[in-house]
N, C-alpha and C positions, 0 to 999 in steps of 0.2 A: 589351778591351771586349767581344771576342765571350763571351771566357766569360763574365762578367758575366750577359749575357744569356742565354744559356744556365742560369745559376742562378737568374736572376728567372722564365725560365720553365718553367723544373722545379719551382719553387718553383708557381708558380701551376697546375701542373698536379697538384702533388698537394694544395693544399687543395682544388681541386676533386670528386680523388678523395673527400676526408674529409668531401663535403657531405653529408648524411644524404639521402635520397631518399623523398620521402612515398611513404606508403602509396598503390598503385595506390585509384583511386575505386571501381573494382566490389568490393577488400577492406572498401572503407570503408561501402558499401551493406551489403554481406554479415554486417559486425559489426552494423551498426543492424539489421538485422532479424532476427537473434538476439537482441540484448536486446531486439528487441520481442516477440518471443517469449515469451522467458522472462519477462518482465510480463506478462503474458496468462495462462498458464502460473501463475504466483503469484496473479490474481486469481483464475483459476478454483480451484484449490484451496482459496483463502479463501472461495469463495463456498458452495462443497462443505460446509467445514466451517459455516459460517453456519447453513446451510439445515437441516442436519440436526442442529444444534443447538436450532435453531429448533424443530424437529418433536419434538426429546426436552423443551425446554419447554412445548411447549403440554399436551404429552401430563401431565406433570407438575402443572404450574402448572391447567390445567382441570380433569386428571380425576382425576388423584390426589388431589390434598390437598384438592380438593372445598371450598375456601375458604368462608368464611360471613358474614364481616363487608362492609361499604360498601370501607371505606378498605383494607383485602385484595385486594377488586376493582378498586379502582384501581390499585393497584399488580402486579396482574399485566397490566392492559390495559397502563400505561407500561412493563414489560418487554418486554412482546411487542412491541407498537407502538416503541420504540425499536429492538429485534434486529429487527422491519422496514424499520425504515429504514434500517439497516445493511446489513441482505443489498440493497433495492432499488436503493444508491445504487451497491453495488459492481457489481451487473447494470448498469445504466448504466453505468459507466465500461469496463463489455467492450464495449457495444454501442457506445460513443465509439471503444473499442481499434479496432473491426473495421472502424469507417468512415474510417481514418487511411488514405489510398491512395498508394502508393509514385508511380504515375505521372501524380501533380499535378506541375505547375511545382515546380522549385527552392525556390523563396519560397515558394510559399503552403503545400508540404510543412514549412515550418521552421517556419512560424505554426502551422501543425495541430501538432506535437509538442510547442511552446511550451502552448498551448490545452491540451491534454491533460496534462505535465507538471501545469501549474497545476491541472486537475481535480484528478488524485492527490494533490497539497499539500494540497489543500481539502478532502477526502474524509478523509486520513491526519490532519491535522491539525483544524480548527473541527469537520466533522461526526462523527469518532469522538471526539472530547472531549465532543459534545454528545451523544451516541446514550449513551456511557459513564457519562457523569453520570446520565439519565433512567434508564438502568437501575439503575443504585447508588439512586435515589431511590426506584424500584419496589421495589427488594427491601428498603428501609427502612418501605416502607409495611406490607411483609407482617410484622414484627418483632414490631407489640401481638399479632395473631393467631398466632402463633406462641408467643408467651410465655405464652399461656392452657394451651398443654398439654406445655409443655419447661421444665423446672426452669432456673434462672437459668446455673448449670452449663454446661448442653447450649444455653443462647443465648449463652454468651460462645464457647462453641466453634462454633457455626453461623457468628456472625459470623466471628469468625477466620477460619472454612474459607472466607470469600467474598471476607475482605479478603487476608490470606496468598497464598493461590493465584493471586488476581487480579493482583498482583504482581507474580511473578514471570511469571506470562502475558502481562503487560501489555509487561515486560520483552523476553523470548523475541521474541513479533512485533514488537516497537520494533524488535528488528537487523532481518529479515528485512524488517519497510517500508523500511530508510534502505539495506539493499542495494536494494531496488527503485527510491527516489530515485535512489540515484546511475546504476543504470544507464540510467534515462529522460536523468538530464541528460550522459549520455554521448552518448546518441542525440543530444540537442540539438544538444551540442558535435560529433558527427561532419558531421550534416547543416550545422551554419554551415561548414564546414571543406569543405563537397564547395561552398558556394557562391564561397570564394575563387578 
């Protein structure tokens, strides 16, 4: 009988061994505010590029092509006016970023990354479909006034060049938002994990 026991409790001291051992909580800090980081980090460069895309359109769109028709000027006001709303909404979502404070309560830190996650959904998904659309309509507006001085030719290739590239652009940042998804809802998943 004593061996017995003996191997019930050797036995029970090595699955204990083989428990896995969570990550210490200051690792678990440490990874969240690296991926928040690097969110931050990817807004800002998208807004980088926003902005100064922005600044090569207007320059464009105003002073070059020096537009002339009604329905031209509409359609450069909904370009412009939708890539603003696109750079304004991502500048808010930094300024959301910066006011997330590590040393709230437990809980209401979970709620603020929840809240923010959901901004990003909302921003990456309803308001860039809607900003993308107004502009695809904007530069549809500019198409009669264009076609008064480009042979039929050189507007099937204009178009092309808007829809083609748009594409595979549209493509290229889809991955790099769904790696920013995931690693907001990692951060989620860390902080539910430091409240167990």
């Amino acid at each position: 009988m004593n061996e017995l026991g003996n191997i019930l409790k050797s036995g029970w001291q090595s699955s204990i061994l083989n428990i896995p051992t969570p990550p210490p909580m200051e690792e678990l800090i440490k990874e969240a505010k690296r991926l928040n980081k690097e969110s931050y980090k990817f807004q800002r460069s998208t807004l980088l590029i926003l902005g100064s895309t922005f600044l090569m359109m207007c320059y464009f769109l105003l002073f070059y092509f020096g537009f002339r028709d009604t329905v031209s000027h509409i359609g450069v006001g909904v370009m412009l006016g939708c890539f603003f709303l696109r750079i304004m909404l991502e500048a808010y979502s930094m300024f959301q970023s910066k006011k997330k404070d590590a040393g709230q309560a437990a809980i209401e830190n979970l709620e603020t990354e929840k809240k923010y996650l959901h901004l990003r959904l909302r921003i990456h998904g309803f308001w860039t479909y809607l900003t993308l659309g107004g502009y695809t309509l904007g530069f549809m507006l500019l198409l009669p006034e264009f076609s008064l001085y480009i042979n039929s030719f050189w507007m099937a290739a204009l178009v092309c060049s808007y829809f083609i590239p748009g594409i595979i652009l549209t493509l290229l940042i889809r991955r790099n938002v769904l790696k920013e998804i995931r690693e907001l809802r990692s951060v989620v998943e860390i902080k539910a994990k430091l409240l167990e």
